[in-house]
C-alpha positions in Angstrom: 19.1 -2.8 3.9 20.4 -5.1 6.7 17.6 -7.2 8.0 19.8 -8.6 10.9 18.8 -8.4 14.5 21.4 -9.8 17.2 19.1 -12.7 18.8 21.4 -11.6 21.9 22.5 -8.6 24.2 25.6 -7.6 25.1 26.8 -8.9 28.5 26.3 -5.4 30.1 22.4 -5.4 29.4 21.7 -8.6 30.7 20.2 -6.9 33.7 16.3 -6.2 34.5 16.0 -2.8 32.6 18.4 -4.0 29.7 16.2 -7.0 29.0 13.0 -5.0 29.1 14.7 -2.3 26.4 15.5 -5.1 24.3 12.5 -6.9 24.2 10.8 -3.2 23.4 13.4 -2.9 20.7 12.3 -6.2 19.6 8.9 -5.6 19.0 9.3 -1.9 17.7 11.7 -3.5 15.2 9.7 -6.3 14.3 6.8 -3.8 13.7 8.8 -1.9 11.1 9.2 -4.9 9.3 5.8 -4.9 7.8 6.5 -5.6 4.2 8.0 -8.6 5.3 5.8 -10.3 7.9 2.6 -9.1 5.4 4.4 -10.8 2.4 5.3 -13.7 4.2 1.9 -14.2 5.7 -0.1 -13.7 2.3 2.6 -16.4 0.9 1.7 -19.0 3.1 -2.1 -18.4 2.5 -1.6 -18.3 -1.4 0.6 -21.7 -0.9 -2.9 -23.5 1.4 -5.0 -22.6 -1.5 -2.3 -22.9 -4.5 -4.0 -24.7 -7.6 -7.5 -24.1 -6.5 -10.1 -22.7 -8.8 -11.6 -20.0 -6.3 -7.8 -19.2 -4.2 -8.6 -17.3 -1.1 -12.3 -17.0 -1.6 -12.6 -20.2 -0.5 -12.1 -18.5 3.2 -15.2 -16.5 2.8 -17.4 -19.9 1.2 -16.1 -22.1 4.2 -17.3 -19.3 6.9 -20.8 -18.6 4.7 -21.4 -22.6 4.9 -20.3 -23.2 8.0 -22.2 -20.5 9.7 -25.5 -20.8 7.7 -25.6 -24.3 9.5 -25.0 -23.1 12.9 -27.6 -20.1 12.2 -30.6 -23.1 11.0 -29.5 -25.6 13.1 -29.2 -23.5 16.5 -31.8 -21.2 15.5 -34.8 -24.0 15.7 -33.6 -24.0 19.5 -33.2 -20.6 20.7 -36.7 -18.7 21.2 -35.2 -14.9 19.3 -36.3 -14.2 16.4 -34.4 -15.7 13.5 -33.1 -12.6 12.2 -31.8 -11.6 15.4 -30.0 -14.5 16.2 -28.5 -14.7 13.2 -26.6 -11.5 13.8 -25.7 -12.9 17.1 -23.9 -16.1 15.9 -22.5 -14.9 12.8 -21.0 -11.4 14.3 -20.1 -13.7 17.7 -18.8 -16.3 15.8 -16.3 -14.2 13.6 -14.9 -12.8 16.6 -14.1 -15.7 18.3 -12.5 -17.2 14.8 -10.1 -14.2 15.8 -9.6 -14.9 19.3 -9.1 -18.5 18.8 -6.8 -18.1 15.9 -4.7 -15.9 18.5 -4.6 -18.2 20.8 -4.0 -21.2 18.6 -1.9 -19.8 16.5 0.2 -17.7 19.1 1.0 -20.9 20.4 2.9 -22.2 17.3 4.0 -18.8 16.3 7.6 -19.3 16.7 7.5 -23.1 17.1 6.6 -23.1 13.1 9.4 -20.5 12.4 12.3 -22.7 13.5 13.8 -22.7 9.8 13.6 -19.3 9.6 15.2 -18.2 13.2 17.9 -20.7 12.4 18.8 -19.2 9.3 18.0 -15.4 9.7 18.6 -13.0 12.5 15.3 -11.0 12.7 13.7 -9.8 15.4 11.5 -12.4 17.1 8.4 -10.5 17.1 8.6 -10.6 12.9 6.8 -14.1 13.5 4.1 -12.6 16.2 3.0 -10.3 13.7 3.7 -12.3 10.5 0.8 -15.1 12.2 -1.1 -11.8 13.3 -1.8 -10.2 9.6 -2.6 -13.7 8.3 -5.3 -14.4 11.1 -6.5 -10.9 9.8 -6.8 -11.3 6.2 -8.5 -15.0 7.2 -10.6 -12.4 9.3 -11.4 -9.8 6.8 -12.7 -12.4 4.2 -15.2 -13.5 6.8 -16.3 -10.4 7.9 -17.5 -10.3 3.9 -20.4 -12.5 5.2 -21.0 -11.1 8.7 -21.4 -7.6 6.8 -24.3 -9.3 4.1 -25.6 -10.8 7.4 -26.2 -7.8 9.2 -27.6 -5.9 6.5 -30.0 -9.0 5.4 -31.4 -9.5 8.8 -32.2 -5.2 9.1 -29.0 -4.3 11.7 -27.9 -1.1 9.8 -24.9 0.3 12.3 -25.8 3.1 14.4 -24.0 5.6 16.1 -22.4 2.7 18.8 -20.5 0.9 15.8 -18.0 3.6 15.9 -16.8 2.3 19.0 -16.0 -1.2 16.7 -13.3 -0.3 15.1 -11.1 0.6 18.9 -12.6 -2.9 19.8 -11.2 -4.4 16.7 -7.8 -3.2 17.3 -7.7 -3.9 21.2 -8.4 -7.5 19.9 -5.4 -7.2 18.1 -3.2 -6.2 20.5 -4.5 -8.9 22.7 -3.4 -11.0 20.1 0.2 -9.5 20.2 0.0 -10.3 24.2 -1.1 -13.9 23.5 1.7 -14.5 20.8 4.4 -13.1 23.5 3.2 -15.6 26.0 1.8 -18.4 24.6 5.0 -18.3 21.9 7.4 -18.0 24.5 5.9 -20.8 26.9 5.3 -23.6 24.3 8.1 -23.3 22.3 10.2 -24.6 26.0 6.9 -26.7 27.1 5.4 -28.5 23.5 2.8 -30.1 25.7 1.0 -26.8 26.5 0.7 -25.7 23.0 -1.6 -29.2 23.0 -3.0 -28.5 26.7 -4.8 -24.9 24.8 -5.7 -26.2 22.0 -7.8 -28.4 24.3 -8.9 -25.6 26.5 -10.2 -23.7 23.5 -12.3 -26.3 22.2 -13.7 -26.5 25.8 -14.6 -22.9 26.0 -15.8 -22.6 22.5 -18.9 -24.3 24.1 -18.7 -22.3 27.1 -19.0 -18.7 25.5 -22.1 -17.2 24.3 -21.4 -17.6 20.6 -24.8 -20.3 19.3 -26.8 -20.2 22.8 -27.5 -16.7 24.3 -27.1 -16.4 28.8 -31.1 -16.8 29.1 -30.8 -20.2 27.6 -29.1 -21.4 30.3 -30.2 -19.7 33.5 -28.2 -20.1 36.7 -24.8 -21.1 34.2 -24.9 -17.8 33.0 -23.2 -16.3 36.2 -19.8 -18.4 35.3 -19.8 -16.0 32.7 -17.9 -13.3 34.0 -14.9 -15.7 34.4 -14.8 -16.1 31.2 -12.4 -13.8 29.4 -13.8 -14.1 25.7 -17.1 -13.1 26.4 -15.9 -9.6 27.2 -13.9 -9.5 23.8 -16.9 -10.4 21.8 -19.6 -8.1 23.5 -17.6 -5.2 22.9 -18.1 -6.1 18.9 -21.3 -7.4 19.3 -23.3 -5.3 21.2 -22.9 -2.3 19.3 -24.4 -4.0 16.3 -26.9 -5.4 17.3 -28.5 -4.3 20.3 -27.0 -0.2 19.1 -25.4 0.5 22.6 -21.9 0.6 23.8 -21.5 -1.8 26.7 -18.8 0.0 28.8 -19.0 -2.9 31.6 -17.7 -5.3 29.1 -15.0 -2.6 28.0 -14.1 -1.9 31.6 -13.3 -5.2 32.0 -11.6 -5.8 28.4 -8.7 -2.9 29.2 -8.4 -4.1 32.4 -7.4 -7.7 31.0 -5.2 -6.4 28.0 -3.2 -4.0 30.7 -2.3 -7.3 33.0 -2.2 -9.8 30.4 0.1 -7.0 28.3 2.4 -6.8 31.2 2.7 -10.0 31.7 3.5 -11.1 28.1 6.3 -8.2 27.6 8.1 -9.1 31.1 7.7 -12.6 30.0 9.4 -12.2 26.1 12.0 -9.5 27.4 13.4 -11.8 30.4 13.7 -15.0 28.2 14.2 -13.7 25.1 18.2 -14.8 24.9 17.4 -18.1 25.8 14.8 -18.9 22.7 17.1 -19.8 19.8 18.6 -22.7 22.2 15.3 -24.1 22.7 14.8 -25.2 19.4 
């Protein structure tokens, strides 16, 4: 099986429409590819934990410890009940762990596959979903916890959780979006790679994840400019509070249909020109 893409178009499809069909052809190609990117992205987790006595489990210790102590420490502050609140930063937390790993990681995505372009000819989005699937195993060894979470502090899913599952995936394809974009701009600009990295540590503390809007009174209108709180109450609310919150999923289309856009005119116009900025 020949694994070769051209990295290239032919001279007659530089134009508008032939840039947009390769870029589709791209990503459809990539796609295909799964037993690829999936081995690849399980390698590279097997190599951080290589020689370790627990392997991969230690993803699911590091997010039980870490989010214990947010739960104790965050809980004495808020007035919900305990068990409540608990739900709310662990299920909160694990999807922005998600988001941020998109963003992050979408950022580096092709930067961090420089050996690999140079000496392969694959389709460029091979690396998009390559750093996908591993920020979704990293994900599904969390959600281990969230799940004992839910059911310790009494949230047994209702009918609403069905709608989790489409939430889940339109996550993921926001994180396709955000690897087309953010891989595309900082591999020409390294400094914005840095720039997000900053950004996202800023909003970590500006989304509802350890305090909840009543907490903080008049700040809690600057919340609807914020584009991660939509993405998280779409998981969240279902669980917890057992209603679908179609505002938030108004809202969450609307974003992945412009930032989707976007992202694909982006990768299909300067698609020929990323193997020269390495």
């Amino acid at each position: 099986m020949n694994l070769a893409t051209p990295h290239s178009s032919s001279p007659g499809r530089d134009g508008g429409t032939g840039r947009l069909r390769t870029g589709a052809r791209d990503v459809a190609q990539g796609f295909l590819r799964f037993e690829l990117w999936s081995s690849l992205a399980q390698d590279d987790l097997r190599q951080r934990y290589r020689r370790t006595v627990f392997g991969l489990a230690w993803l699911t210790f590091s997010y039980l410890v870490f989010i214990t102590a947010k739960i104790f420490i965050f809980g004495a502050l808020n007035p919900a009940p305990l068990a409540w609140f608990a739900a709310y930063v662990t299920v909160g937390f694990l999807v922005w762990q998600l988001l941020n790993s998109f963003v992050v990681d979408g950022c580096t995505s092709l930067i961090n596959s420089e050996t690999w372009v140079k000496g392969v000819q694959l389709p460029y989005s091979t690396y998009f979903f390559e750093s996908i699937w591993r920020d979704l195993i990293i994900f599904a060894y969390s959600a281990v916890v969230a799940a004992v979470i839910l059911v310790l502090t009494g949230h047994v899913p209702g009918w609403a959780a069905l709608s989790v599952p489409p939430a889940l995936l339109l996550i993921v394809v926001n994180g396709l979006f955000l690897h087309m974009l953010l891989g595309v701009i900082c591999l020409r600009f390294r400094d914005i790679a840095q720039i997000v990295q900053t950004a996202m540590r800023v909003l970590f503390f500006l989304t509802p994840l350890v305090w909840t809007p009543d907490q903080v009174g008049a700040l809690a209108d600057f919340l609807v400019w914020n584009p991660f709180t939509y993405l998280i109450d779409i998981v969240r609310t279902p669980l917890l509070d057992y209603r679908i919150p179609y505002a938030s999923w108004g809202v969450s289309l609307g974003m992945t249909a412009g930032l989707g856009a976007v992202s694909f005119v982006v990768f299909a116009i300067f698609r020929n020109r990323l193997a020269v900025w390495y």
